[in-house]
N, C-alpha and C positions, 0 to 999 in steps of 0.2 A: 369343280373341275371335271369329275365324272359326268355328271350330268351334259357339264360346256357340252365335250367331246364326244358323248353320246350321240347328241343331237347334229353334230358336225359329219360323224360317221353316216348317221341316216342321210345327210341332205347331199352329200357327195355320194353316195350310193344312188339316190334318186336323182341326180342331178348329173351322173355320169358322164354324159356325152358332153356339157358344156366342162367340166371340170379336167376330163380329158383334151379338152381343147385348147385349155387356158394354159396349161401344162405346155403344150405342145409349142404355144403362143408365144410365151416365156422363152423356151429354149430357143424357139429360131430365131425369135428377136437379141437375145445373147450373143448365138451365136454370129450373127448378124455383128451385130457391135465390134466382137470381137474379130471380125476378118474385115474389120475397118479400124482399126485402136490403132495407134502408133507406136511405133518398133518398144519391144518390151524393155525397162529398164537395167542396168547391169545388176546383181545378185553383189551387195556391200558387202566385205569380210570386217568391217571395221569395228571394232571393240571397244566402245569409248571404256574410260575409267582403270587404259592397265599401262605401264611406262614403255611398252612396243608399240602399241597402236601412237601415243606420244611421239616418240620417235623418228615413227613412219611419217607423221603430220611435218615434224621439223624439218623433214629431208623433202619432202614433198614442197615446203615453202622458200626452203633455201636451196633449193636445183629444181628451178624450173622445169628442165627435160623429161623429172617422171622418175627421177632414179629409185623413186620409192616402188612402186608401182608397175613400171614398166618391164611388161614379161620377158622373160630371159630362160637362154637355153644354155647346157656345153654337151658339147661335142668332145667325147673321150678316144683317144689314138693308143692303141697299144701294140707295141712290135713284138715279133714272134720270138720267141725263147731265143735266149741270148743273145738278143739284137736291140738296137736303140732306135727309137723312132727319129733321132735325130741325124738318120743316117742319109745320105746323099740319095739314095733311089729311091727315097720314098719322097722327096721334097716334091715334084713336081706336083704327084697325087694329092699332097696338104696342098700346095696352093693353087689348086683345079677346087679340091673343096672351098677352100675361104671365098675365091670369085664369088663360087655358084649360091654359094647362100648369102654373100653379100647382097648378089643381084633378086634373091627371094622376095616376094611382097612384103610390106611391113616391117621387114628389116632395119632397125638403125644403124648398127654397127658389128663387128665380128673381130673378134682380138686376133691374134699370131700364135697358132699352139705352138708355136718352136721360140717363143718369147723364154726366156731364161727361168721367170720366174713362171710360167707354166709347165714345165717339163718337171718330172722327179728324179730326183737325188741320180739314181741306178739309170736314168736316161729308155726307161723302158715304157713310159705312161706319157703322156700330154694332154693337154684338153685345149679347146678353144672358147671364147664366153661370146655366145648369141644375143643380141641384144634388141632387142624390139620397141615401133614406138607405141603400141597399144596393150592393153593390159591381158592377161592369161586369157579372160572371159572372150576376146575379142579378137582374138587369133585365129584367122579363117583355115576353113580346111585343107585351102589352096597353099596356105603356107606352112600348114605342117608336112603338105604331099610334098612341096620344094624341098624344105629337109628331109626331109627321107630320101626321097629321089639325091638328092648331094649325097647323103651319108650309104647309103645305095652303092655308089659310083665308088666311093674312095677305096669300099671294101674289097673291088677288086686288084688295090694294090700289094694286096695280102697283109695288111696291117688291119686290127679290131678295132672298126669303129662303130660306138655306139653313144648315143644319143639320150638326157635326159634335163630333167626341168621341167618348170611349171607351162611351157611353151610346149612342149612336144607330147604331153597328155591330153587326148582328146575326151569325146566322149567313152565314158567304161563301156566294157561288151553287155549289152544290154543280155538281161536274163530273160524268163519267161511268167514273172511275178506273178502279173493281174492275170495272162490266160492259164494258168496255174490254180490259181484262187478261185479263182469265176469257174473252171471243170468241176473242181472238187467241191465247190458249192452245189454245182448242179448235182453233183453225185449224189450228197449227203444231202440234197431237200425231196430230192428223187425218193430216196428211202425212208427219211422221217413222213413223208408225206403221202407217199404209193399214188403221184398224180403228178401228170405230167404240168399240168395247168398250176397247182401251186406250187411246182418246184420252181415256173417261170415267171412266176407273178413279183417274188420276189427280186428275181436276176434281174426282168425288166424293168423297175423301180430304181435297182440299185445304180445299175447304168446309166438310168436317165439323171439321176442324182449328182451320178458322178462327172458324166457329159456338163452340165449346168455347173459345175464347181469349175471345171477346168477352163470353161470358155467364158465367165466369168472371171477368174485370174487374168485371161487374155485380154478380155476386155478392161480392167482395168490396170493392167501392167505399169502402161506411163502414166496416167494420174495418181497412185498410190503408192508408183516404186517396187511391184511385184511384178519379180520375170517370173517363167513359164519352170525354173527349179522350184520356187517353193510348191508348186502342184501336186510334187513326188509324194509328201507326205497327203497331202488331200485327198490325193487318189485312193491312195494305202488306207485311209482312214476312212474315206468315204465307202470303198466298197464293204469293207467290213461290216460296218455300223448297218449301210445300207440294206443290206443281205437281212442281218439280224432282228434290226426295229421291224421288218416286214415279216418275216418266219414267225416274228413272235403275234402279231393281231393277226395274220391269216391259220397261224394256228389257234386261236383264241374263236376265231370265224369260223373254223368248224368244230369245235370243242361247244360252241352255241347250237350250230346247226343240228348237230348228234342231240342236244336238247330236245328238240323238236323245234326253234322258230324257223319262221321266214324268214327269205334270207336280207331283206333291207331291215328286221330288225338286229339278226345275229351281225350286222355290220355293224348298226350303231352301237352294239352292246361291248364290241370286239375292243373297238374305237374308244369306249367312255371307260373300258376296263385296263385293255393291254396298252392304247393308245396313253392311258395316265400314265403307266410303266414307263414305254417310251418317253414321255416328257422332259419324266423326269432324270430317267437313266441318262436320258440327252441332255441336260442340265449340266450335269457332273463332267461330260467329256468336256460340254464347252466351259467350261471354272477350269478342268484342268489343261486344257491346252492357250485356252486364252489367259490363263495366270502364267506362262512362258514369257509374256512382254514384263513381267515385274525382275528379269535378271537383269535387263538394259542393254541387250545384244541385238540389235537391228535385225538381223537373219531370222533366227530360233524366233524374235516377234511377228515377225513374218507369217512364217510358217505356221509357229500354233495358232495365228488367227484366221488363215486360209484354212486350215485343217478346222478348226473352229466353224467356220462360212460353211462347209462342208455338209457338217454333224447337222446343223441347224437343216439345211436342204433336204437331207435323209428324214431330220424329226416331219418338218412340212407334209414330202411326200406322202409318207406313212399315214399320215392322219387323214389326208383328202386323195393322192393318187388312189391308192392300196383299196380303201373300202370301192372308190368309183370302180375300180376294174374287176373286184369281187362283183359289180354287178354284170358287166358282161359275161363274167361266166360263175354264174351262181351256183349250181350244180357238179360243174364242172374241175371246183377247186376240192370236192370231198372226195375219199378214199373209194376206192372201187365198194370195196363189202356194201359200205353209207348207204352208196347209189342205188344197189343192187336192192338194201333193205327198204329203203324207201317207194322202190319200186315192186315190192314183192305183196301178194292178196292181203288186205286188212283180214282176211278170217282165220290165214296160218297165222298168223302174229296174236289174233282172240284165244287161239284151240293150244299153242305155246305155252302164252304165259298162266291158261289154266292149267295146263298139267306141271307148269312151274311151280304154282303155290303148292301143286302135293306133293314137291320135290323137297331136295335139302332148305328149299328159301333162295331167296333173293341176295341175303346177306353172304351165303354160300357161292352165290355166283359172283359177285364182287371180288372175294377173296379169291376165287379162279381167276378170276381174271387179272386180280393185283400179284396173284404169285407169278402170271407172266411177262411181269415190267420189269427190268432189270432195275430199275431208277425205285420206285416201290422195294423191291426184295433187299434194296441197298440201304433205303430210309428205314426200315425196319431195323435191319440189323443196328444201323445207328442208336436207332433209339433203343435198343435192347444195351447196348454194350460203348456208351458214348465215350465214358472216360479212357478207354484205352484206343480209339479210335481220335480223341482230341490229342491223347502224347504222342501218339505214332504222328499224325500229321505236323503236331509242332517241332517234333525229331527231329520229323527226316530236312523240313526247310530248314532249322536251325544249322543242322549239318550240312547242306547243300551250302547256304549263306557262308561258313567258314571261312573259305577262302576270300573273299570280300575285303577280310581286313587287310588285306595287302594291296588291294585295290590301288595301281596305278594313274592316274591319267594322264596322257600326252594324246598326238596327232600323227600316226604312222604318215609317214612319206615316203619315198621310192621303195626302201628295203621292205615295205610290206608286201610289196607286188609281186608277183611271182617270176620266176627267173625266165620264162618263156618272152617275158617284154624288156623292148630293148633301157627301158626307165633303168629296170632293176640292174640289169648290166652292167649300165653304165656307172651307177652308185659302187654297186663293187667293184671296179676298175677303179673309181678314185680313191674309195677306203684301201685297195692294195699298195696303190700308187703313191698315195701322201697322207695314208694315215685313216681311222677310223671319223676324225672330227670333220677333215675336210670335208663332208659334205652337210655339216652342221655349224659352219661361221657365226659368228658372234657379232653384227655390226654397232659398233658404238660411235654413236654421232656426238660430236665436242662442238658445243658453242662457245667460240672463245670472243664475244662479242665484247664482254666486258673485264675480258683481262690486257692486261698493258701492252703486252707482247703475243696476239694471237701465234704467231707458228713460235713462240718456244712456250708454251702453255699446250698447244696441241702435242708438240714432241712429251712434253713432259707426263702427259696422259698415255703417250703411246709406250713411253719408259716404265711406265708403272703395269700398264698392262703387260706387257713380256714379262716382267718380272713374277707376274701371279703364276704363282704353282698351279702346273692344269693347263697352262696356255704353249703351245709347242712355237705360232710364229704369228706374227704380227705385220701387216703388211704394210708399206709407207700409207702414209694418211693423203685422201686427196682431196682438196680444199673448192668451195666452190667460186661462184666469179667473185665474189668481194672478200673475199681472201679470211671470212670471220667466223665461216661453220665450216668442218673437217669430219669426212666420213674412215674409222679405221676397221677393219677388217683382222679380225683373233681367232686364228685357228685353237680351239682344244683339243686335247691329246681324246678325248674318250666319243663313241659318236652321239649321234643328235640327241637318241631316246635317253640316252645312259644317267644312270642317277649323278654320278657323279658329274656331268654336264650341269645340269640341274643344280647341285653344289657349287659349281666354279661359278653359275650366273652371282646366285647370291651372294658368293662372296666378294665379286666386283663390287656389286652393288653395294654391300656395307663396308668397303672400305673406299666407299666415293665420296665420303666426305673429310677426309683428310686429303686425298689428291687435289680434290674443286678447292678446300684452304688455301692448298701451298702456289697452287696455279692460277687463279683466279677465272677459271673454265669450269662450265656443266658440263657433264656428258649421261646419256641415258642408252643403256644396252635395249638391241634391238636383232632383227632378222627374224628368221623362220623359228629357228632352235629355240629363241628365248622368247617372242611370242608364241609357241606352244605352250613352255612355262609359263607364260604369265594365264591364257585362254585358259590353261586348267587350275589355277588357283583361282582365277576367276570363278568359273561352272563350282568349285568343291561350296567357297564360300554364299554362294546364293542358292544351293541346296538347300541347305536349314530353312531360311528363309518364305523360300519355294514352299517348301512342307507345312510350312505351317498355314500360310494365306492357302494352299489349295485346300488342303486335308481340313482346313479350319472352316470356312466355304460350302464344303461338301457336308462337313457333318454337321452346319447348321441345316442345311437344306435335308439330307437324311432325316434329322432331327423333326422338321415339321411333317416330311412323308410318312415315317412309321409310328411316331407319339411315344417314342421311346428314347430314352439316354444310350442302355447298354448296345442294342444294336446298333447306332451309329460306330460307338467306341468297339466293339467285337469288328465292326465292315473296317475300322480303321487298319488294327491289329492285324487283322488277318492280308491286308494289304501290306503293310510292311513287311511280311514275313516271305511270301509271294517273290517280291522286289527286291528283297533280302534276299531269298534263295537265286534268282536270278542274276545278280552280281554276281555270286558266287559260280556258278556256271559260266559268267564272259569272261571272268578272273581265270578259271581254271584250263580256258581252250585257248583262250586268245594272248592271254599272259602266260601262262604258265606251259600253254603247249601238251596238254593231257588231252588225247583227241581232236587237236588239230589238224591230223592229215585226211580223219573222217572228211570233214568240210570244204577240205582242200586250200585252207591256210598253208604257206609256206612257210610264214616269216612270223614268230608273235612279236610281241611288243608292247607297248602301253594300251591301253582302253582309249577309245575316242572319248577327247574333251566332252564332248556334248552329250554323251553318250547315257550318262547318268538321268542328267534333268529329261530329255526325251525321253527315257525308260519310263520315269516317276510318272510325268504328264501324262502320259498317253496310255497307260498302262492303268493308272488308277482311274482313269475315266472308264475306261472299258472293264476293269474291276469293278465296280461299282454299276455298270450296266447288268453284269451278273447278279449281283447283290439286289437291284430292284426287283430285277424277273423273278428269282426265286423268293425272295425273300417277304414281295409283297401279296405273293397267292399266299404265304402260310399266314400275314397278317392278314387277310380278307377272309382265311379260315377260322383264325380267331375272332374275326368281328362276327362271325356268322353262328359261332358259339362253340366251337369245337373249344378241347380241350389242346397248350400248347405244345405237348410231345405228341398227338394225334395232329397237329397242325404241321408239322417238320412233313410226313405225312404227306399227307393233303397239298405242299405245294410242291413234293417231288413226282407227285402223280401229275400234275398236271404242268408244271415247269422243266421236271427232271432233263427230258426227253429235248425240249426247247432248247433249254441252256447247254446241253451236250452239244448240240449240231452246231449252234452258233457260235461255240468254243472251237471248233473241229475245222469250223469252215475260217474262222477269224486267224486259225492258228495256219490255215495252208494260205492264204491274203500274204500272213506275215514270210512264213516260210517261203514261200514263191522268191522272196527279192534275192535266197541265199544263194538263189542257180545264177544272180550276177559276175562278173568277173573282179571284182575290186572288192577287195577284205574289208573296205570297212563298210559296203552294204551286208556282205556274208555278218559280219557284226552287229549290223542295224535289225536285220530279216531273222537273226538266231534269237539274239534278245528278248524283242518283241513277243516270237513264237513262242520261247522257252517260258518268259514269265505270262502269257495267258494260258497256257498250259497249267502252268502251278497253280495259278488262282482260281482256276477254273474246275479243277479237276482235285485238289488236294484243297485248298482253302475253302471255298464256295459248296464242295461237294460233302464234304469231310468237317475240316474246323467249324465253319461256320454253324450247321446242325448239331453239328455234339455240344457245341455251345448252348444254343435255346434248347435243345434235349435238358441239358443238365442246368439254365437258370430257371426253367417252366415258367410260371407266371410272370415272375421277375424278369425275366427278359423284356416283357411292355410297362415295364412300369414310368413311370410320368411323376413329377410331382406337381400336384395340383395347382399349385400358382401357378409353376409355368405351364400346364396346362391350360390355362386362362388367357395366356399370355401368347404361345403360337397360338398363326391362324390355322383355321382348320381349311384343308386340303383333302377331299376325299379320292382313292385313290383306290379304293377297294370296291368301289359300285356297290355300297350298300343301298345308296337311293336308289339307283336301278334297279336293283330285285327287289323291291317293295312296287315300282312303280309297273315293271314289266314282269309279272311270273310267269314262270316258263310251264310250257303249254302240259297235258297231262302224258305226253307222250314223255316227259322229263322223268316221268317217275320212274321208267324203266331203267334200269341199270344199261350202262355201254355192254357191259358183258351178258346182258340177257340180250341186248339185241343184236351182241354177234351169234352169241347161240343161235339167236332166230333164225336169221338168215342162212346158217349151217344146214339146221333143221329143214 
């Protein structure tokens, strides 16, 4: 493997200009494609395997019209203190509204707010139900501007109207994510790197990477079924990865060049060394995001394999962009000091390093120069004092994790939004108006195909549902053209998120088979409320699952990279504890409301359904990115003969520094989407942030070290069958430094040759 990519490095470095071209080639042709592909497909919410999505299906085949499916708005009227909207002076204004939005594009229908059964008890609330014949995704802009503009107009009859549903939310306020991510990137390569050239070597790779994922999705939208949403995550992922697989070989490129080579061999070296790193780090994103299609959610499989398409484009670049553009600026990517030394009289560098030897030594300047690595002064310590530096780290996650056991899941809907849109308004207006549930309906579809008497089989379902404790009103059943499937409509007393909502489902549901006895009717509960329920028992039970085909995946693959058992199982551990603390963090802001106004949550709530298995995916792939970088220089230091507590060492000298910036820059990528306006990116963006932060900075920096601190040798143990038995993968470029030694300018310590140049 080192050797493959060795040689791959060299020949894209020598081969620059056409490689550069091919690149180029690629993308306009893409792009190309893609501003010829046909119109992008809709984005499925469809869940097979849960009795909502069921449901949905039935209603869909027994009313034609779309009742399932077809987007819908209301429109909430509320009269000013002590007054009733059903009062004469406001009639004209209601029906100036119903016209003008009947007449709106894409409109089906628009009910009567002053209908009997839309008005509340006290005569002070009404709504009207908007009825559309295309679905949420499909609702042009033109007809949300017509509502609003209606609901605009009515307001000034001095009555509160506002407006909410899956129709009247457009796109969220876009945040400032990626140019957020991409500054702070530049910041932090700017500094780790003190060069303007490799701080942009990287950005320019990652962009193009990212550019080619995105116009790729476009291009294949209609043949594969991917619109231009599932991107969000490719993007996300792409620039991270992108950034990082690059920072880590052009840091690797001049960690050779400081050697002394030249610089088409410190490409190939960069390439057969860091480039392995990347391979394989890139391996693990793609197992954990492309193992997302084993939960059987059309979407999430989407996504993790775009996001997947992504990783792989970033790995590609890396390995042939990255070294060809190191050749155009060869020089150019080293430190100022580098250049300076490079360029400074061979005879001050001769008259130096003689008065060095009758100095302290060479070994003296090493240590100078290692007490001034913070990543060095930090490995030391570890290795001095491991064990209480392993509890504190397992502590403090364990504690963080806490709150997790409480862990939630549902699907915030309007009440998550902040009070400033008219959404959230309008939900509070009908929770005042009729109650906390009303905006969490229960629809239960009765197939009374094969009972005797369809309408008294459907009544007799509608009888039993009023009667459930939990259920405040039931509303008449309405039956479709052939008189044999009936949609009813069950308010419950408590609203959508509420646990006890959650309880009334189920207990529908297990007393449905004594009603379908006595009646000779199915019915299967449905709607928004009870597919939340069901989408999060769904996401809970193919967790497990989840965990074990990735985590299982990854640590065979760990397995043949490092030729070790325990380090896979320590990179496992230490990831769940990461992931574990992280829960514990979305549990304690977003549920719990402990620092939610920091963020500028209004509303907490449950956890997004999806919210878990995206964490785990996406999270341990880029866990495990860390885990290679550092963890394979200390294994090439053991292959190289160092001792293994001198090796923890040795790869924070030369990783430490790497894996920082790339945590720093991956964590503002993540952090960037929190500056959106909709809670449940602020959710997705903190998340993500929060757990590569932990693994990065506490597990990887901390647990992981005090670990091989305290197994020493034991840490690479292997047992010799299966020894025999994995292939061998080299990943440490041990053939390389036997085939290439590094020139005699390598003997010189880095710190003797800043000295020099000082000097």
């Amino acid at each position: 493997m080192a050797t493959l990519l060795y040689r791959l490095g060299r020949g894209a470095f020598r081969r620059r200009r056409w490689v550069t071209l091919a690149w180029a080639a690629v993308l306009l042709g893409v792009v190309f494609g893609a501003m010829n592909a046909g119109e992008a497909a809709d984005d499925s919410d469809s869940m097979p395997g849960i009795e909502s999505q069921h449901a949905f299906d039935l209603i869909n085949e027994r009313f034609p019209g779309g009742e399932a499916e077809g987007a819908g708005a209301r429109i909430v009227l509320v009269a000013p203190d002590g007054r009733q909207v059903t009062a004469s002076e406001y009639r004209a204004a209601i029906d100036t509204l119903v016209a003008e939005v009947a007449d709106g594009p894409q409109v089906a229908a628009v009910s009567d707010p002053l209908d009997a059964s839309t008005v509340s008890e006290d005569g002070s609330t009404a709504y009207a139900t908007v009825t559309y014949e295309v679905t949420e995704d499909n609702v042009t802009d033109a007809g949300r501007a017509d509502l609003t503009a209606a609901v605009e107009q009515a307001r000034t009859s001095g009555l509160t109207v506002e407006a909410g549903g899956g129709a009247v939310a457009g796109e969220p306020p876009a945040g400032i994510g990626e140019f957020l991510g991409i500054g702070v990137a530049a910041v932090v390569l700017l500094i780790t790197f003190g060069s303007l050239a490799a701080a942009g070597l990287p950005l320019i790779t990652a962009v193009a990477g990212v550019a080619l994922t995105l116009a790729s999705i476009v291009a294949l939208g209609s043949a594969l079924g991917m619109s231009t949403a599932t991107g969000d995550l490719a993007m996300m992922i792409g620039i991270a990865v992108g950034v990082d697989y690059a920072l880590l070989v052009v840091s690797r490129y001049r960690e050779e060049r400081a050697k002394g080579h030249d610089a088409r061999e410190a490409a190939g070296l960069a390439v057969g060394t860091a480039g392995s790193a990347v391979v394989f780090a890139g391996l693990t994103v793609v197992i954990a995001l492309a193992g997302l299609s084993v939960i059987g959610v059309p979407s999430l499989t989407r996504m993790g394999l775009a996001a997947a398409g992504a990783v792989v484009i970033a790995v590609l670049i890396t390995l042939t962009l990255v070294p060809a553009l190191c050749g155009f600026w060869p020089d150019a990517l080293l430190a100022r000091r580098v250049r300076k030394a490079r360029s400074a009289p061979p005879a001050r560098r001769v008259r130096f390093r003689f008065r060095f030897r009758r100095g302290p030594g060479r070994g003296a300047a090493r240590r100078a120069g290692e007490a001034g690595a913070w990543s060095v002064r930090w490995a030391r310590f570890v290795q001095r004092r491991p064990v209480p530096v392993l509890l504190g780290s397992a502590v403090l996650l364990g504690a963080l994790a806490a709150p997790a056991l409480d862990l939630r899941l549902g699907m915030p809907g309007d009440e998550a939004k902040p009070t400033s849109t008219t959404e959230r308004r309008a939900y509070d207006a009908l929770a005042d108006g009729f109650g906390p549930g009303f905006n969490g309906p229960l629809t239960v579809v009765v197939d009374a195909r094969q009972a005797d008497d369809p309408r008294s089989a459907v009544a007799a379902v509608s009888d039993r549902l009023a009667a459930t404790a939990g259920v405040v009103s039931v509303a008449p059943p309405r039956f479709n053209a052939a008189k044999d499937t009936a949609v009813i409509q069950a308010v419950p007393a408590t609203a959508p998120t509420s646990e006890r909502t959650e309880e009334l489902v189920h207990t529908i549901r297990a007393e449905r088979h004594a009603t379908e006895s006595a009646t000779g009717a199915t019915f299967e509960v449905t709607g928004t409320t009870a597919l939340n329920i069901d989408v999060a028992r769904k996401m809970t039970d193919a967790l497990i699952p989840y965990l074990l085909v990735v985590v299982g995946l990854a640590f065979l693959l760990l397995l043949v990279v490092f030729r070790s058992v325990l380090v896979p199982l320590k990179a496992a551990l230490g990831f769940l504890l990461s992931v574990g603390a992280s829960f514990g963090a979305l549990v304690t802001i977003f549920q719990n409301g402990h620092g939610a106004g920091l963020l500028g949550v209004e509303e907490t709530g449950p956890v997004m359904s999806t919210m878990p298995l995206m964490l785990v995916g996406i999270v341990f792939g880029l866990a495990m990115d860390y885990q290679v970088f550092l963890v394979s220089r200390m294994r090439e230091a053991v292959v190289h003969g160092e001792r293994p507590a001198e090796a923890v060492v040795t790869g924070f000298r030369h990783s430490g520094r790497v894996v920082t910036a790339a945590a720093v820059i991956m964590t503002s990528v993540f952090a960037g989407f929190m500056t959106g306006g909709e809670t449940l990116l602020k959710m997705v963006g903190f998340g993500l942030a929060i757990a590569v932060l932990f693994d990065a900075f506490v597990v990887r920096m901390a647990f992981v070290p005090a670990v091989l601190v305290l197994l020493g040798e034991r840490a690479w143990w292997l047992p010799r069958r299966l020894d025999r038995l994995l292939p061998r993968v080299e990943v440490e470029g041990e053939a390389l430094g036997r085939r290439t030694p590094a020139p005699a300018l390598a003997a010189v310590p880095d710190a003797d040759r800043q000295d020099t140049v000082r000097a």
